[in-house]
C-alpha positions, 0 to 999 in steps of 0.5 A: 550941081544945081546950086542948093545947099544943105543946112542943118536945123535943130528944131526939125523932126525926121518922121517915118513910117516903119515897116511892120511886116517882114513883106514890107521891110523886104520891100522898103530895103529892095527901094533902098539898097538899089538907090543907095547903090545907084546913088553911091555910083553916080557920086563916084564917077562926078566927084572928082576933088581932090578935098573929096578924098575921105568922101570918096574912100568912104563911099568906095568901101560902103560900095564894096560891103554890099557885096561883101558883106552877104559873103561874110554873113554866109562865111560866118554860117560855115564856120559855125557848121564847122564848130558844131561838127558838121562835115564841111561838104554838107555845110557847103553845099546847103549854102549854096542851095541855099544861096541858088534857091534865094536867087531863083525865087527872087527872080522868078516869083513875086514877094508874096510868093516868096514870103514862105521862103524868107520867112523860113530862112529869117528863122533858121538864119536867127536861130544859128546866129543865137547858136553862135552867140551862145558859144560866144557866152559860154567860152567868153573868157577865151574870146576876152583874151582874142577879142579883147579890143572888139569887147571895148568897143562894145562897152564903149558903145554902150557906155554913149547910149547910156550917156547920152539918154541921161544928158537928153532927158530920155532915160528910156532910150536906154532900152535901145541896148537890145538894138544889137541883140536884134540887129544880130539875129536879123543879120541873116535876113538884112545881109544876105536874104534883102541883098540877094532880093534887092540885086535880082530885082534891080529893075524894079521901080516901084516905090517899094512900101509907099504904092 
């Protein structure tokens, strides 16, 4: 709208300063996902051509996954009771508390005062989410056969970060495979624990981990 242009330089270098702390990634997210939301809404209502479209679909779904992905996650967690035996009243109503504590404390108590509950939930969220990828290992010929074309992906995926570290000279960036591993296990916390904290504090202005 003010006339600047973006162009892309290949002698650039993007730096930043990552969160150490699960205090400061809670915090760094919070920043994030509310600008991101904010940002997502404001493009949505001025953009309006029609060469925009794929622009527009995009940021529409991306706008929608930010809720629906924590009701996934939590989704994910109640089949998971369910296949391990758990009565599906018991599994229920543990989401809910759960889900109502999250809410109730990131509303009424600041981030410090809250870490116990977070970090309590970040293991107990992991520690399912290595149950489920445990049973996915073990029952891999049935799930071959159901997901077949998830499993290509995923070997196609892997295949470009392997690919792609030789080409660029950086052979160590193959180390990045365990990525997904973690990106599994933080699922709870960065899908439903971050998003919960994030929208219960959307009023919030700070510049989250930078003062």
């Amino acid at each position: 709208q003010a006339g600047w242009s973006t162009t892309y330089v290949s002698s650039a270098v993007a730096k930043t300063e990552a969160p150490d702390t699960l205090e400061k990634i809670i915090r760094q997210r919070r920043r994030w996902i509310n600008s991101t939301i904010v940002n997502m809404w404001s493009l949505l209502q001025t953009v309006h051509r029609w060469q925009a479209l794929p622009l527009i679909v995009s940021l529409a779904v991306e706008l929608a996954s930010s809720i629906v992905l924590p009701t996934a996650v939590l989704m994910m967690f109640y089949q998971m009771g369910l296949t391990m035996g758990i009565n599906s009243a018991i599994v229920i109503a543990a989401l809910v508390l759960w889900v109502v504590a999250l809410v109730v404390l990131s509303m009424t108590s600041s981030t410090q005062g809250s870490m116990w509950m977070y970090e309590h939930s970040a293991v107990i969220g992991a520690f399912i989410v290595f149950l489920m990828l445990l049973f996915t290992v073990q029952n891999l010929s049935e799930m071959s056969a159901k997901y077949f074309m998830e499993i290509v992906v995923i070997f196609a995926w892997i295949a470009c970060v392997v690919v792609s570290s030789f080409v660029h000279g950086q052979w160590t960036s193959v180390m990045n495979l365990v990525a997904p591993f973690c990106w599994f296990l933080m699922s709870p916390i960065m899908y439903v624990i971050i998003p919960i904290f994030a929208m219960c504090n959307f009023d919030d202005v700070s510049w989250g981990t930078r003062g």
